[in-house]
C-alpha positions as CSV (number, residue, x, y, z in Angstrom):
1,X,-38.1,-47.2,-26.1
2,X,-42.1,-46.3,-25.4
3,X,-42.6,-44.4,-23.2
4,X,-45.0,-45.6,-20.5
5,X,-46.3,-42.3,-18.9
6,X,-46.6,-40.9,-22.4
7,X,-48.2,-43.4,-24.5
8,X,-47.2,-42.8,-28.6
9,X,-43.9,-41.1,-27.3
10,X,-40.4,-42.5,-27.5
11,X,-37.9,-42.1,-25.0
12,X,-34.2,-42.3,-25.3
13,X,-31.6,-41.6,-22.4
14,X,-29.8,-38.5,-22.1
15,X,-26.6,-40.5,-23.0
16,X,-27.7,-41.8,-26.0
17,X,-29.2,-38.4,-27.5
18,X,-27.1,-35.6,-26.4
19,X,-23.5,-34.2,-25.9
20,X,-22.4,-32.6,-22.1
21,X,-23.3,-29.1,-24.1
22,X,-26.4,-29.9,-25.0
23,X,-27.2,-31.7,-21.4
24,X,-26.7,-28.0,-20.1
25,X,-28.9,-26.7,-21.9
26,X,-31.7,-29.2,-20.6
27,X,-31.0,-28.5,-17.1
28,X,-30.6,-24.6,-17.1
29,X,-33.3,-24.1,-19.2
30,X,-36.5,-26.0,-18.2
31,X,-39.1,-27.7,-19.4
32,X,-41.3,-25.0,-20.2
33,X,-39.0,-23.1,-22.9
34,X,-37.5,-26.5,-24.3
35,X,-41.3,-27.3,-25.1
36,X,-41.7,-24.2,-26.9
37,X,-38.4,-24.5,-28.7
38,X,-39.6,-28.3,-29.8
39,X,-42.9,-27.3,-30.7
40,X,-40.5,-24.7,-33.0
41,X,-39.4,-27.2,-34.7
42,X,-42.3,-29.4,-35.0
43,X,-40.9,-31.9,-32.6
44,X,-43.0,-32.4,-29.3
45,X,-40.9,-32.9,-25.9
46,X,-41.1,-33.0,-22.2
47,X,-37.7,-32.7,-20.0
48,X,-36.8,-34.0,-16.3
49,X,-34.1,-31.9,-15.1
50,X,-31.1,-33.9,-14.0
51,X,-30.5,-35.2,-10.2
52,X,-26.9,-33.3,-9.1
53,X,-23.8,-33.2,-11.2
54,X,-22.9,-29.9,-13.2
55,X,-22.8,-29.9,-16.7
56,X,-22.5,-27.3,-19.3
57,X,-18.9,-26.4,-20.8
58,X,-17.9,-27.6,-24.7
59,X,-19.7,-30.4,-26.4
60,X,-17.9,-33.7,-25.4
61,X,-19.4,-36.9,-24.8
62,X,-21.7,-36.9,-21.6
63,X,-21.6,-39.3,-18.7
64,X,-24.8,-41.4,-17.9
65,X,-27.3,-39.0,-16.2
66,X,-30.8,-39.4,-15.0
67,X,-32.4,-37.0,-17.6
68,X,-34.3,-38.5,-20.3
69,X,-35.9,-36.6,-22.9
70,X,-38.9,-37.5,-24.3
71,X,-40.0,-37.3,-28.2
72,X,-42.6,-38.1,-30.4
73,X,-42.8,-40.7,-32.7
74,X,-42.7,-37.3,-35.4
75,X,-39.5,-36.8,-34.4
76,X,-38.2,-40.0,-36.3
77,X,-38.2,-38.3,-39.4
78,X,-35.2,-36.5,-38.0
79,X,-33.1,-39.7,-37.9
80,X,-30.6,-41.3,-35.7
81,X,-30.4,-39.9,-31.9
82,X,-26.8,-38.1,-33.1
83,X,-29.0,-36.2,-35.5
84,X,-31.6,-35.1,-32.8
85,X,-29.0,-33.8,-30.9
86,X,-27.2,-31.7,-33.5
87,X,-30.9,-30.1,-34.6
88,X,-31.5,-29.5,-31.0
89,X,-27.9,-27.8,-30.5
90,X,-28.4,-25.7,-33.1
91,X,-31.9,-24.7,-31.9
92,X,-30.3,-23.6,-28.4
93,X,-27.8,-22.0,-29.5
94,X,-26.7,-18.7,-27.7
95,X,-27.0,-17.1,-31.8
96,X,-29.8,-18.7,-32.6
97,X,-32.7,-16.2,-33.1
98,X,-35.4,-18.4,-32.3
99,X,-33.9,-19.1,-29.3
100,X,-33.4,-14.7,-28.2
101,X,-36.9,-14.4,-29.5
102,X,-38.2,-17.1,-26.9
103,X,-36.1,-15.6,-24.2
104,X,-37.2,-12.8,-24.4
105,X,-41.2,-14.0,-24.5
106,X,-40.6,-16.1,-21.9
107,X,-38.8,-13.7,-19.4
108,X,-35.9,-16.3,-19.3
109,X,-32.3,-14.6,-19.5
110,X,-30.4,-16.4,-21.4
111,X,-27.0,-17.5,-20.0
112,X,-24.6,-17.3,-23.0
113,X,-26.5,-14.3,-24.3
114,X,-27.0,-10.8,-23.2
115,X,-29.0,-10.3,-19.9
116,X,-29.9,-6.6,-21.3
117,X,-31.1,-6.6,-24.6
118,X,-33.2,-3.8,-26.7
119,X,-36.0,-6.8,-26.1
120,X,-35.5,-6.8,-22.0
121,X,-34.6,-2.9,-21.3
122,X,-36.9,-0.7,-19.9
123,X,-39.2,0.1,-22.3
124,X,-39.8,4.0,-20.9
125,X,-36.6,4.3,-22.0
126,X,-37.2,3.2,-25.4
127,X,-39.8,6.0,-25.7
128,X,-37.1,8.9,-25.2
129,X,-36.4,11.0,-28.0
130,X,-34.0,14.3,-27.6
131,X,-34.0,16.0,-31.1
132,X,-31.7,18.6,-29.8
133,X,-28.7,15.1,-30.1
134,X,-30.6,13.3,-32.6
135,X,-30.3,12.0,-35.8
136,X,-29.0,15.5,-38.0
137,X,-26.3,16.1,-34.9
138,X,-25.3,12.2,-35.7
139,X,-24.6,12.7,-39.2
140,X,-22.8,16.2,-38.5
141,X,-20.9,14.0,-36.4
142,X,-20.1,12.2,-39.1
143,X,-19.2,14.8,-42.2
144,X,-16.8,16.3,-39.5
145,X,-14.8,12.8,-39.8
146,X,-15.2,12.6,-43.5
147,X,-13.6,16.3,-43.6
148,X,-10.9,14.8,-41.3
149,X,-10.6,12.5,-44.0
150,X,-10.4,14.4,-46.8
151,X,-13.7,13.1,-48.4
152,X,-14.7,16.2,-50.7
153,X,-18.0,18.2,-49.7
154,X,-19.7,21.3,-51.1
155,X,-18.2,22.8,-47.6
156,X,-15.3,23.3,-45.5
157,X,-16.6,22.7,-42.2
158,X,-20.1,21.9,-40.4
159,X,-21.8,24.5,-38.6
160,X,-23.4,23.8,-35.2
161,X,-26.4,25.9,-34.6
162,X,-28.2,23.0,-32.8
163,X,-27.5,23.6,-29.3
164,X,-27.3,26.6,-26.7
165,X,-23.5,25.9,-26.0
166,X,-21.9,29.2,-25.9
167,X,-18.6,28.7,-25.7
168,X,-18.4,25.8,-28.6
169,X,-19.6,28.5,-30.7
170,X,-16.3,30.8,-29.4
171,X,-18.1,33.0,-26.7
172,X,-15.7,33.6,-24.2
173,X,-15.7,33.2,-20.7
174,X,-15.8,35.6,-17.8
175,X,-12.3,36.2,-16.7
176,X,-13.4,36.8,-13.3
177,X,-15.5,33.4,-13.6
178,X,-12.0,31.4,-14.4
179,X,-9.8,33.3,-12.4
180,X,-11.5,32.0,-9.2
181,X,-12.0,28.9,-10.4
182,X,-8.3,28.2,-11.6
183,X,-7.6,29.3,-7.6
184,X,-9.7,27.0,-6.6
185,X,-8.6,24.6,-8.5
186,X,-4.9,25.2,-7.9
187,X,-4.7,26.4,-4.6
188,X,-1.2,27.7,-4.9
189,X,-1.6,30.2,-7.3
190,X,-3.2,32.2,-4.0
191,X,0.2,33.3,-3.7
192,X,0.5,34.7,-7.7
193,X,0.5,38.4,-7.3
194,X,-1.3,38.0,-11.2
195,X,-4.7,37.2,-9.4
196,X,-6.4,40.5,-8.1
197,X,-7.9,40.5,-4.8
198,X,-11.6,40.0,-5.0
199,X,-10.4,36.9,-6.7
200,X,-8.6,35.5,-4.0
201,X,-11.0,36.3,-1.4
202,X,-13.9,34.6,-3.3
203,X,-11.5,31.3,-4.4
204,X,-10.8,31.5,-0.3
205,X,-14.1,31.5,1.2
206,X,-15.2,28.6,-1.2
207,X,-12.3,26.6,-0.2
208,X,-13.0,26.9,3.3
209,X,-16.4,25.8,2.8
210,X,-15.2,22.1,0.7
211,X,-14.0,19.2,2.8
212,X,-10.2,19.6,3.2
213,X,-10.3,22.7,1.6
214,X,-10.6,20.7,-1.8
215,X,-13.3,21.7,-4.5
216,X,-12.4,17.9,-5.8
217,X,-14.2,16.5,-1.8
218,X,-17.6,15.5,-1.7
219,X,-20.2,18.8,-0.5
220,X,-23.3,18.3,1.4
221,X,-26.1,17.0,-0.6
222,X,-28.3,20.0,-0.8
223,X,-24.9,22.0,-1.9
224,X,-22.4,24.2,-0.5
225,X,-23.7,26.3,2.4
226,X,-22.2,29.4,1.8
227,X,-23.2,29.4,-2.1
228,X,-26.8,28.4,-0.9
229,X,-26.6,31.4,1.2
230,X,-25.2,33.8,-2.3
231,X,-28.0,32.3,-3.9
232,X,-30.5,33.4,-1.7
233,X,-29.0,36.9,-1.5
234,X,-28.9,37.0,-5.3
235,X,-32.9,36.2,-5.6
236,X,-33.3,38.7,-3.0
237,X,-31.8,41.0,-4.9
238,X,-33.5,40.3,-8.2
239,X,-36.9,40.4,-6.9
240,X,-36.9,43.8,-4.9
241,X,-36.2,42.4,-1.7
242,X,-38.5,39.0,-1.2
243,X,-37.2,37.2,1.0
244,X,-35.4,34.1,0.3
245,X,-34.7,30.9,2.5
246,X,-31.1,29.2,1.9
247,X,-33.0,26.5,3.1
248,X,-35.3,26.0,-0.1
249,X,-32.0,26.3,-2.6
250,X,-30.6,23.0,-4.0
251,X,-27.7,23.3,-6.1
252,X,-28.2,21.0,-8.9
253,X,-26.4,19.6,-12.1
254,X,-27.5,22.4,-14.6
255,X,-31.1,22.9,-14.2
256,X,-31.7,19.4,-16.1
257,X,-31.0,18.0,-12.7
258,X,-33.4,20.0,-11.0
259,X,-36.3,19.7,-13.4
260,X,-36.0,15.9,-13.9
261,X,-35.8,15.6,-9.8
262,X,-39.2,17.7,-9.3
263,X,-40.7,15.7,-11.9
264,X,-39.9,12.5,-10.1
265,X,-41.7,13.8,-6.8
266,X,-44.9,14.7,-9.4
267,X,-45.2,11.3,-10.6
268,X,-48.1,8.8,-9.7
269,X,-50.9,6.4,-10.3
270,X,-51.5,4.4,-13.0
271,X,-54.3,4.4,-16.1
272,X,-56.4,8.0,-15.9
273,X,-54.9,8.7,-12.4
274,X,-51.5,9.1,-13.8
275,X,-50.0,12.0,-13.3
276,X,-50.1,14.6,-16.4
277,X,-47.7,17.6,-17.3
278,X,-48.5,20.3,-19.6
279,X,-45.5,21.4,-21.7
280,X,-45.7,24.3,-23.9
281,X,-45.3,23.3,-27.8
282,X,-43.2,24.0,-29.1
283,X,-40.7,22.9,-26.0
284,X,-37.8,21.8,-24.8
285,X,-37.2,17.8,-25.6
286,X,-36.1,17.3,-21.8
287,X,-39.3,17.6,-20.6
288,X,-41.0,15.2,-23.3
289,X,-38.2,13.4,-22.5
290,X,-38.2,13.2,-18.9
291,X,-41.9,12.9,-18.6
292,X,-41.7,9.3,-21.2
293,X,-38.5,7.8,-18.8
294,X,-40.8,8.6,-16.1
295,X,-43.9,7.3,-17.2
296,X,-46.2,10.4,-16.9
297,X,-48.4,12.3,-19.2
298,X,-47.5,14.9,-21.4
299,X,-50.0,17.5,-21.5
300,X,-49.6,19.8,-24.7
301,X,-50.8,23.4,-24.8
302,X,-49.7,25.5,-27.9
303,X,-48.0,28.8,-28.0
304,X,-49.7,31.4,-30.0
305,X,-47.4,31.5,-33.2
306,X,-49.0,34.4,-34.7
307,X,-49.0,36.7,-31.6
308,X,-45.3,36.1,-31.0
309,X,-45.3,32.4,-29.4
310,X,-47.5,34.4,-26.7
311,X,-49.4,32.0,-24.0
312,X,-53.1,32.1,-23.8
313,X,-54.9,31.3,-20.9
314,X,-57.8,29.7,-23.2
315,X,-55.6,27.3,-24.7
316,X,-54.4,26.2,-20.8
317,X,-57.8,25.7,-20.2
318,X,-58.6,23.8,-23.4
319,X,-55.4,21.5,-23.1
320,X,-56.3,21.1,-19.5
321,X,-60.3,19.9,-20.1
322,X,-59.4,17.7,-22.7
323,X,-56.3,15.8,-20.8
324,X,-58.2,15.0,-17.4
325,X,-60.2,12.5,-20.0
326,X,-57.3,10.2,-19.5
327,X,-54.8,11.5,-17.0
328,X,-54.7,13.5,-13.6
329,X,-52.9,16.9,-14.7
330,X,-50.8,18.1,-11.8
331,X,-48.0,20.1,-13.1
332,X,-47.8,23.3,-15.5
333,X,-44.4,23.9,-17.0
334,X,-43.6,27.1,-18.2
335,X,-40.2,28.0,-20.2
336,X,-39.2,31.7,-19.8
337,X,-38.2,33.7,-21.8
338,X,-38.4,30.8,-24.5
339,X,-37.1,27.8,-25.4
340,X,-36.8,27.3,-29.1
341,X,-39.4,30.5,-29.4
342,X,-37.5,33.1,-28.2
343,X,-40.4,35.2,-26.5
344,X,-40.8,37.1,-23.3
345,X,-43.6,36.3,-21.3
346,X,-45.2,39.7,-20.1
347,X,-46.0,40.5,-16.2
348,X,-49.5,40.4,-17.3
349,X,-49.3,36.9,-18.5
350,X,-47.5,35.5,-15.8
351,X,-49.9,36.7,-13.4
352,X,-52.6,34.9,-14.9
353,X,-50.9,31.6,-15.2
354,X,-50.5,31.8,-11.6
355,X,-53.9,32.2,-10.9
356,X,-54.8,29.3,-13.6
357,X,-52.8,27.3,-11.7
358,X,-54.3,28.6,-8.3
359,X,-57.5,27.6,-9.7
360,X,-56.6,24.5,-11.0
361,X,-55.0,23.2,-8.1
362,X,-51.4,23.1,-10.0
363,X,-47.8,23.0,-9.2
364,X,-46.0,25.4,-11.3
365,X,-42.5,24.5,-12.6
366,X,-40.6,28.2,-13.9
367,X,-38.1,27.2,-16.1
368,X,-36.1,30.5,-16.1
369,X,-32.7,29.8,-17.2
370,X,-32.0,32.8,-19.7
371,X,-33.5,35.1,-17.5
372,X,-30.3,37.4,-18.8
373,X,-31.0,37.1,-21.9
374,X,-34.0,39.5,-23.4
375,X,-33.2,41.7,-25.7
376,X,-36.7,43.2,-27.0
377,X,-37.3,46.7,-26.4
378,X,-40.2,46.8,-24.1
379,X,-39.5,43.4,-22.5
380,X,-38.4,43.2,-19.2
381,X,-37.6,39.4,-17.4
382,X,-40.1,39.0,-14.5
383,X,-39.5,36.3,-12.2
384,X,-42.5,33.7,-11.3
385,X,-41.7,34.0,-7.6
386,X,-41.3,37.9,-7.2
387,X,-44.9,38.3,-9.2
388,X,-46.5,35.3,-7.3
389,X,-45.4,37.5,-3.7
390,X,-46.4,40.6,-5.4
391,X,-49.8,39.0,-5.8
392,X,-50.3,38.8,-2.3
393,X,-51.3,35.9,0.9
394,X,-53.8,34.2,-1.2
395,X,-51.3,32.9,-3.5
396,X,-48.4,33.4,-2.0
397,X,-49.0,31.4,0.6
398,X,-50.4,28.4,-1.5
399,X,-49.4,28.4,-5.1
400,X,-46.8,26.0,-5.0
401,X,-43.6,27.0,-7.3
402,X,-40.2,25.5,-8.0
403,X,-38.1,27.8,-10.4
404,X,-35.0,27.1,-11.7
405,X,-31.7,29.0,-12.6
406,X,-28.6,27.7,-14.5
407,X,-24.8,29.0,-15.6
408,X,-25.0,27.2,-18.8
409,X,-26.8,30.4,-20.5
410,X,-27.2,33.8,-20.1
411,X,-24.0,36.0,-20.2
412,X,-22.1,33.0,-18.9
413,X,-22.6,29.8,-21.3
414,X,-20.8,27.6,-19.0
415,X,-22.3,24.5,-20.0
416,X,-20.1,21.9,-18.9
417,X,-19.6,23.0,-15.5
418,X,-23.1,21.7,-15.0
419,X,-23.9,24.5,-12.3
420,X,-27.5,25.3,-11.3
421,X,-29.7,25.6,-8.4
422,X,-34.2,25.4,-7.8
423,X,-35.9,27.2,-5.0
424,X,-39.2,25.8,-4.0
425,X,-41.9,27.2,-2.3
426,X,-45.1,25.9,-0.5
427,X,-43.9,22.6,-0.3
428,X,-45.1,20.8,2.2
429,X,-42.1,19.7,5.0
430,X,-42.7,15.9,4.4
431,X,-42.3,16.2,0.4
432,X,-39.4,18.3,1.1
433,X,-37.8,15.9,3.2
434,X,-38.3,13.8,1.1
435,X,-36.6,15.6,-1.9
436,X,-33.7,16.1,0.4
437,X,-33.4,12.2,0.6
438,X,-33.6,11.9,-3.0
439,X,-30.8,14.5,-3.5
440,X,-28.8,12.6,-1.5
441,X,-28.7,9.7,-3.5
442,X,-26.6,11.2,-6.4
443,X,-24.2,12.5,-3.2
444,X,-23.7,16.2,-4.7
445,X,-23.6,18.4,-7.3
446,X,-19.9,18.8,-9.0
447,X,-18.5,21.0,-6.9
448,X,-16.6,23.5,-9.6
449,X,-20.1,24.1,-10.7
450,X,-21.3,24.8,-7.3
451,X,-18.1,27.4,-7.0
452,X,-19.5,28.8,-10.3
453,X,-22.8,29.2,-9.1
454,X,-21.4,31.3,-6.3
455,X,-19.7,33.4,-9.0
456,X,-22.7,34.1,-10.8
457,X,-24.8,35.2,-7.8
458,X,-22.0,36.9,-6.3
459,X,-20.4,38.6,-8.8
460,X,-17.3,41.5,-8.6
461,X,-19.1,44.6,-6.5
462,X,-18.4,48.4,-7.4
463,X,-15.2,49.3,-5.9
464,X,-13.5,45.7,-6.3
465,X,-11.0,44.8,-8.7
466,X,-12.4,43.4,-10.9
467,X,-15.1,45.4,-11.2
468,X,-14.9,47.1,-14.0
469,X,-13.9,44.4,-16.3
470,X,-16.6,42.0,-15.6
471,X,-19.3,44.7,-16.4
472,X,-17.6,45.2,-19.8
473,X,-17.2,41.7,-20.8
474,X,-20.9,41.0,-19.1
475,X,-22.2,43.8,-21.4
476,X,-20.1,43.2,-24.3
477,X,-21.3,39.6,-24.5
478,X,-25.2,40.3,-23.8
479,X,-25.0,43.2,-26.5
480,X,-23.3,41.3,-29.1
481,X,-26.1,38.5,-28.5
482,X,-28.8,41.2,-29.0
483,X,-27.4,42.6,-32.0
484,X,-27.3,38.7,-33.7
485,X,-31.1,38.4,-32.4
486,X,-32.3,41.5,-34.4
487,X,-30.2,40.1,-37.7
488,X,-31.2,36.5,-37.4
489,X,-34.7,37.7,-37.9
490,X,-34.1,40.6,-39.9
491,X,-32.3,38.1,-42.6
492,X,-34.6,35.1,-42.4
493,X,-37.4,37.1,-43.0
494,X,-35.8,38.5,-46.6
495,X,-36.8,35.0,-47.8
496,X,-40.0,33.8,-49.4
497,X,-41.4,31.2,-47.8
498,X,-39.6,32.0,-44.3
499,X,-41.3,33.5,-41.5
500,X,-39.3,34.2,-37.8
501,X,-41.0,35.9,-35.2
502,X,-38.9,38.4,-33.2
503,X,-36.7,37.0,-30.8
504,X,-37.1,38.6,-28.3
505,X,-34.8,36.2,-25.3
506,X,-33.0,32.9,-25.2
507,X,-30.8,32.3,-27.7
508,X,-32.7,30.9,-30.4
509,X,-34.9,31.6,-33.8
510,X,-37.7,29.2,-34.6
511,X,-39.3,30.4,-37.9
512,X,-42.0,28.9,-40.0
513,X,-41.1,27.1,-43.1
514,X,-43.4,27.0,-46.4
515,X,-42.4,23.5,-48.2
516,X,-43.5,22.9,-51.7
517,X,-45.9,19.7,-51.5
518,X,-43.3,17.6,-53.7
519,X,-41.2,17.9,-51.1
520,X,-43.5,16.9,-48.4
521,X,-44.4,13.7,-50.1
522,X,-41.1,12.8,-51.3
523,X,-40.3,13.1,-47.2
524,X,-42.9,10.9,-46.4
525,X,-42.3,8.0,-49.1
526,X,-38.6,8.0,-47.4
527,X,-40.5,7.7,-43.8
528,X,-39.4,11.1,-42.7
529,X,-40.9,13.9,-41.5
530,X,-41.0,16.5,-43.8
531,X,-38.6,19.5,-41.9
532,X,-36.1,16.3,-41.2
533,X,-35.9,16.1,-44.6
534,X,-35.6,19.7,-44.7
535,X,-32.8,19.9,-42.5
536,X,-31.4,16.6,-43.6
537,X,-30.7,18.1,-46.8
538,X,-29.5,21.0,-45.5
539,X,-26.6,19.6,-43.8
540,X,-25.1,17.5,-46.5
541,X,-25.2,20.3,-49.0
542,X,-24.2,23.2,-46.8
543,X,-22.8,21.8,-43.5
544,X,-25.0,24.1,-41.3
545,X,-26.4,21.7,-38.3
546,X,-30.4,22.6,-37.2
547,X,-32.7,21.1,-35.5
548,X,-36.3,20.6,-37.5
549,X,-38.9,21.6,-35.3
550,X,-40.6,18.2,-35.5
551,X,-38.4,17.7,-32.5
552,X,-39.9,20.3,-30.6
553,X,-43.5,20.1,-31.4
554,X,-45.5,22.0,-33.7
555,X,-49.1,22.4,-34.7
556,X,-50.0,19.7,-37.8
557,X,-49.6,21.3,-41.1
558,X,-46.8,23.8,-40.0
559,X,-43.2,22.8,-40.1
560,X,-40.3,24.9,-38.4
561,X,-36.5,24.9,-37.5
562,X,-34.3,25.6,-34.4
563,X,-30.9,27.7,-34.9
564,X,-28.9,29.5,-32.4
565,X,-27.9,32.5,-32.5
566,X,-24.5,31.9,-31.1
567,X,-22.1,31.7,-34.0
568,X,-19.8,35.0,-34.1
569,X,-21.1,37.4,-36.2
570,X,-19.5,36.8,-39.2
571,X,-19.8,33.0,-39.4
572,X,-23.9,33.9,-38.7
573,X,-24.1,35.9,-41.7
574,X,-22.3,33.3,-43.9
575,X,-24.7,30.9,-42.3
576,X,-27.9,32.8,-43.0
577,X,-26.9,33.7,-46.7
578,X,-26.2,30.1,-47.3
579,X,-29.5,29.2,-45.5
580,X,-31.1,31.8,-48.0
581,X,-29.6,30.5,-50.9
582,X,-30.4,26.6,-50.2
583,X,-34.1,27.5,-49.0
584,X,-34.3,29.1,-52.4
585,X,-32.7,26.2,-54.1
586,X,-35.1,23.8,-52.3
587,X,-37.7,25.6,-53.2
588,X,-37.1,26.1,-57.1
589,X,-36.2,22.1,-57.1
590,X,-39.6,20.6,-55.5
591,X,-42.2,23.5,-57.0
């Protein structure tokens, strides 16, 4: 019948045009999407929700309600109400994708659909990349199945040189390391004469310090007292005898943990008074990464490839100038010695990034987690916060610093312990109260990487036990690193069109790769970047796993990769001679 609010519309009850499913809809829905939807389908509509009674469920015929649902006079073409109601089902329904594109326009969750969709997630999150797990690492995953499978490849196995994780690549642990932490673990092996004695004492005096003498009970939320305290000792220590306060150590979960957590105090404002972070690039994805979940600016400032990776203060200043155009820089993150570059930042140069950041009114974040691992002759690790003291009150006293320390790397290459610890300094009493609260939020650290921590910082002394064979497996490991460094870049740079600096730390090469311009253009007609398809190719013809350094950040024009140097010895020479070989291949194919 006419309708006589809406003159030219005709209005049928609810009873006559739609099932009890299709009634739901109408009521849960609203008038505002149900217009769009109509509008959809060229049909014009306005809906009065029903008075009481709950509808929804399959379709069966509905009981008289009060809803009426008006159309237009187009909607005759349709035909018969029956009709109507079938077209609008199938509008509505939960697979419809008109209907998920209008939810998620609208804002209105859709209640036989997902609530979370890649429409309605945060979008920050969206924006994270991490090339160290990305796309190649995905498809390594994969070949290793296929092999599984017997599917026939040009190789027998896939070789991982993607990621800093020691033991994967068959570095072995510290027997002193495990020792303690299979005591603590399994407290009645305290009474195994096997164990030596240092062991026992150090599994012991952890123990006493975990709730119920458990390493599996909670620990306070700024970490275990007595590993804060080793820690603090072990800075001391390390930096000639600066003091150190416990009281600015927080244990963390790997120095991920720590970073991410500082980053989170750092981060304001909105539009140019957002906060910005310069990142070295090339750099670590977690700090891209953290700084797009979070919603800050990154800040690049580019390492000096030709002088070693080497940081010039120029190019701080440059980055800086240019940034505070459309952000508020606040933070300067420096990553030594380097990750993917491999160098060693000189005393020199860390003293004048301190005063550039003194200058600049910045808070420096040292990323120092392979402080073990230098191997250059002629580089030496110096720590941010002994130079910073060593500079004297007038920076000392207000440069603020947080540094941060790991057991994933280094000698150690515990990774999934997840062990690490910061140490701030200068931070003013509120905000640190305030980072103790956030701490507290995630309850702990895991506490066998808390116990590790203490291992590390308070390793077997002279005249213990153990002594001796933790020196020799410590020095073994570091040696045998240093010896892979010097033929990493010593092989690499035998081939044309491959460059690698020295590496002089970490546990990575990053050289320079020259690709024919066929190449480059066939990579960008598939829609990837040129040293993905590098690496791409790479994989499925030789099973060695890299990173391209697209994933890292590089200067336009200039195209790298990212290996470890972590495979045993043998395995890395195969690697490199197959690397050689296919570089060559490449080459020969796209000139």
């Amino acid at each position: 019948m006419a309708s006589e609010h809406h003159p030219g519309w005709l209005e049928f009850p609810l009873t006559d045009m739609m099932c009890h499913g299709c009634e739901s809809l109408v009521r849960w829905a609203g008038p505002d999407l149900l217009h769009s939807f109509c509008l959809e389908a060229e049909v014009s509509s306005q809906v009065l929700l029903a008075r009481g009674g709950e509808g929804g469920g399959r379709s069966t015929p509905a009981k008289r309600r009060t809803v009426s649902l008006r159309l237009s006079a187009a909607a005759r073409r349709l035909g018969n109400p029956e009709d109507v109601c079938k077209h609008f089902w199938t509008l509505c329904s939960p697979s419809s994708t008109l209907l998920r594109r209008k939810m998620a326009g609208n804002d209105v969750p859709s209640r036989r659909g997902k609530v979370l969709t890649v429409d309605t997630m945060n979008a920050n999150v969206k924006k994270v990349e991490y090339a160290v797990r990305g796309p190649i690492v995905q498809r390594a995953v994969q070949i290793e199945k296929e092999l599984k499978e017997g599917v026939k490849k040009p190789f027998n196995e896939v070789i991982k040189a993607n990621i800093g994780d020691a033991h994967a690549m068959g570095q072995q642990p510290i027997t002193f390391f495990r020792q303690v932490l299979a005591l603590c673990s399994y407290p009645e092996l305290l009474d195994d004469n096997k164990f030596p004695e240092d062991a026992k004492n150090r599994a012991r005096r952890i123990l006493e310090a975990c709730g119920g003498s458990s390493i599996g009970a909670y620990s306070a939320s700024q970490g275990i007292d007595c590993v804060r305290q080793d820690v603090a000792r072990y800075i001391k220590h390390r930096d000639g005898g600066i003091a150190c306060d416990p009281d600015n150590i927080y244990l963390t979960t790997g120095a991920s943990d720590g970073i991410v957590t500082i980053l989170k105090l750092l981060t304001t404002g909105e539009g140019r008074t957002r906060t910005g972070v310069m990142i070295s690039i090339p750099q670590y994805p977690l700090y891209s990464a953290a700084l797009a979940e979070l919603g800050a600016v990154q800040i690049n400032y580019y390492l000096n490839e030709e002088k070693c990776w080497s940081l010039d203060i120029d190019e701080l200043q440059r980055s800086l100038e240019a940034a505070r155009e459309h952000c508020r820089p606040r933070v300067l993150c420096i990553i030594n010695p380097g990750n993917p570059t491999g160098q060693v930042q000189s005393r020199q140069c860390i003293e004048d990034v301190i005063r550039f950041a003194a200058k600049e009114h910045l808070f420096l974040m040292a990323d120092e987690v392979y402080q073990d691992n230098v191997y250059a002759e002629g580089c030496a690790f110096h720590s941010f916060k002994k130079v910073l003291f060593e500079m004297g009150p007038k920076f000392s006293s207000t440069v603020e610093l947080a540094s941060f320390h790991s057991t994933s790397k280094c000698y150690m290459g515990e990774c999934g312990f997840r062990g690490g610890y910061m140490e701030v300094i200068n931070m003013d009493p509120e905000v640190k109260a305030q980072l103790t609260k956030l701490v507290s939020v995630r309850l702990c650290p895991p506490v066998p990487g808390q116990a590790l921590m203490a291992l590390v910082t308070n390793p077997p002394q002279p005249g213990e036990p153990s002594y001796a064979q933790f020196i020799a497996e410590k020095t073994a490991t570091l040696n045998n690193l240093a010896r892979k460094a010097k033929m990493t870049e010593e092989i690499l740079n035998t081939v044309p069109g491959i460059r690698c600096n020295p590496v002089q730390g970490a546990m990575y090469s990053f050289p320079r790769i020259t690709l024919p311009e066929r190449a480059i253009k066939e990579a960008k007609a598939k829609g990837q970047v040129p040293d993905m398809f590098y690496c791409m190719k790479l994989l499925e013809e030789t099973g060695i796993c890299l990173v391209p350094g697209s994933g890292f950040g590089q200067k336009e024009g200039t195209f790298h990769f990212r290996m470890t140097i972590l495979p045993p010895t043998d395995k890395l020479q195969i690697m490199l001679s197959k690397l050689k070989e296919f570089h060559q291949q490449f080459t020969q194919q796209y000139s």
